[in-house]
N, C-alpha and C positions, 0 to 999 in steps of 0.2 A: 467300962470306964477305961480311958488310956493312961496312957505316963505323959509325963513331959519328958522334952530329948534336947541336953544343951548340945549347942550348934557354934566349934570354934573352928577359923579355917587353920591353913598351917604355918600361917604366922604368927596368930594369933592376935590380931588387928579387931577381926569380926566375932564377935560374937555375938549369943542368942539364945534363943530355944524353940522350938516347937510344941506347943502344947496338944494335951489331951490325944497323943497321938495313938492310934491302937490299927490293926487291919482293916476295920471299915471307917476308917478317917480318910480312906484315898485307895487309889489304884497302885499297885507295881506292874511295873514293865520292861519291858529289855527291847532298846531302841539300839537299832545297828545303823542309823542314819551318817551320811558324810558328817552332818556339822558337831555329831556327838562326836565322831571318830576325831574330828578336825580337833575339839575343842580341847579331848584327854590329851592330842598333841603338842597343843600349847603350850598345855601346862606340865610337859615335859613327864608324864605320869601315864604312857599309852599302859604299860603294862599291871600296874594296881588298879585304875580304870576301866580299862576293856577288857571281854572275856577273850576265851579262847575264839570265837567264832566274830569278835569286832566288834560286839554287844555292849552296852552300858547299861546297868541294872539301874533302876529310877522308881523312884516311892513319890508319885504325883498327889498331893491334898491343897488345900485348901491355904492360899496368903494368910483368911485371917488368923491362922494358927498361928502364925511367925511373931516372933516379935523380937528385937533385937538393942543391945545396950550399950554395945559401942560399936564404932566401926558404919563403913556404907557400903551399902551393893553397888556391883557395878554391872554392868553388862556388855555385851559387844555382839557384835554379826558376822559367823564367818560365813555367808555366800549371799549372793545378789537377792535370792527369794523370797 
């Protein structure tokens, strides 16, 4: 059985939570990708974001875990692909 995990950004606009979350609710992984790299530079956070080697550690599950009570997602593209 997992936990629930609230989920607020750092404004605190969005919030959420993630249900029933536990290790086999999803994958972790460490994506060293440009657009990961691009994205912690946006948001002006390379160094709490990336590791030492360019890496972004990422816990992939499942949308219908999410659910959220205020606030919208957004999303963006940083490269042509």
């Amino acid at each position: 059985m997992g936990r629930d995990v609230a989920l607020v950004c750092h404004c605190g606009e969005l919030r959420g939570q993630v249900r029933d979350l536990s290790p086999q609710a999803g994958f972790r992984v460490v994506c060293d990708c440009d657009d990961c790299q691009a994205f912690a530079r946006h948001l002006g956070a390379p160094g709490k974001i990336l590791d030492g080697a360019g890496g972004t550690e990422i816990f992939q599950t499942s949308p219908a875990r999410f659910s959220f009570e205020r606030g919208e997602l957004a999303s963006m593209r940083l490269s042509g692909a």
